[in-house]
N, C-alpha and C positions, 0 to 999 in steps of 0.2 A: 833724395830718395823718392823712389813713385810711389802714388798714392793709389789703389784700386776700391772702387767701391761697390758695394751691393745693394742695389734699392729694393727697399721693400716690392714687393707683386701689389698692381692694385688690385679692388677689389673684381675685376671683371675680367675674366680670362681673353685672351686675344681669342679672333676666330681662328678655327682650324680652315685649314688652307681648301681639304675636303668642300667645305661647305661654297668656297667661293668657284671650287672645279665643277661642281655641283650646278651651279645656278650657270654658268658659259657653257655646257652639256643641255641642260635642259631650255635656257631662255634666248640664247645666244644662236648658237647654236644646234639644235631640237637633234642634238643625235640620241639614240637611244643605249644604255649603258652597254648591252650585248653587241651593235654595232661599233661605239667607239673602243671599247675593248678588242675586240677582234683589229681594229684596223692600229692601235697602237703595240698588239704582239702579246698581250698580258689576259692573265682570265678575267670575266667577270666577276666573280667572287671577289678576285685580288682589289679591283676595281671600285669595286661597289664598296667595299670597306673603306675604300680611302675617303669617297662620294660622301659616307655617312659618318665620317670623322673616326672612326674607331683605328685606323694603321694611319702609321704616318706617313707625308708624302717623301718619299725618299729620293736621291740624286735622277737615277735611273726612271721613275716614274714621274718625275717633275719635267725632265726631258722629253721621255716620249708625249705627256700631255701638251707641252710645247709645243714639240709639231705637228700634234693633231690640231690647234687650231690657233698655231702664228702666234702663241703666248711667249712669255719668261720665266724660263725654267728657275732665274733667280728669285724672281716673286714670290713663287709657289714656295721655295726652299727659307725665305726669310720669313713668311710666316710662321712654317710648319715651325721651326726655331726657335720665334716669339712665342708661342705656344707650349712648348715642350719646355722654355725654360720659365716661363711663367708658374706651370705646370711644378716643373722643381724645384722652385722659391718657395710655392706655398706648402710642398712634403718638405722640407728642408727649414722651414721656419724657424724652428726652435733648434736645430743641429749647427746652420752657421754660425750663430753668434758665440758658441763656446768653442768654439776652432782658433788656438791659438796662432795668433800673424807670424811668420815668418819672416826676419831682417833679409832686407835685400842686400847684398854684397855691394859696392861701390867700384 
C-alpha cells in the first residue's frame, strides 16, 4: 500500500514568485512596469499585482513573462505553487489531521 504524506509548512513562507519577476524587471533588466506590460499583451494593473505579490502568477502569465526576457516559465510556476500551498498548510493546519485516510484498493 502507498504511503503519502504531509509535512508540516515551515515557519517562513516561500517567496512569491512576483517578487523574484520584480527584482529581473527592475535590476536585470530596467524595463519599466508600463513598458513590459504593454510588450507582453497584459495591463499594468494586471501586472503590477503579480510584481507585488498580491495575484498569483499564472500559466499564461508566467509564459508571456518568459519571453519577455528568456526566462522559465516553469520556474515562475513552481514557485508560485510552493507558495500557495505553503499558504494552504498553514489555513488547513488544524482541518488535515482530522480527515479520515482512505484504504487504497490493491
Amino acid at each position: 500500500m502507498a504511503t503519502y504524506t504531509v509535512t508540516r509548512p515551515s515557519k517562513r513562507s516561500p517567496s512569491h514568485p512576483g517578487l523574484l519577476l520584480r527584482e529581473i524587471l527592475d535590476d536585470h533588466v530596467r524595463l519599466p512596469i508600463a513598458t513590459a506590460a504593454r510588450r507582453m499583451g497584459v495591463s499594468r494593473p494586471a501586472l503590477y499585482a503579480v510584481l507585488a505579490g498580491k495575484s498569483a502568477v499564472t500559466a499564461d502569465m508566467a509564459l508571456r513573462f518568459a519571453a519577455l526576457v528568456q526566462g522559465e516559465a516553469e520556474l515562475y510556476l513552481h514557485m508560485q505553487a510552493r507558495h500557495d500551498l505553503w499558504h494552504a498548510q498553514a489555513r488547513l493546519s488544524s482541518v488535515l489531521p482530522g480527515i479520515e485516510r482512505a484504504e487504497i484498493a490493491a
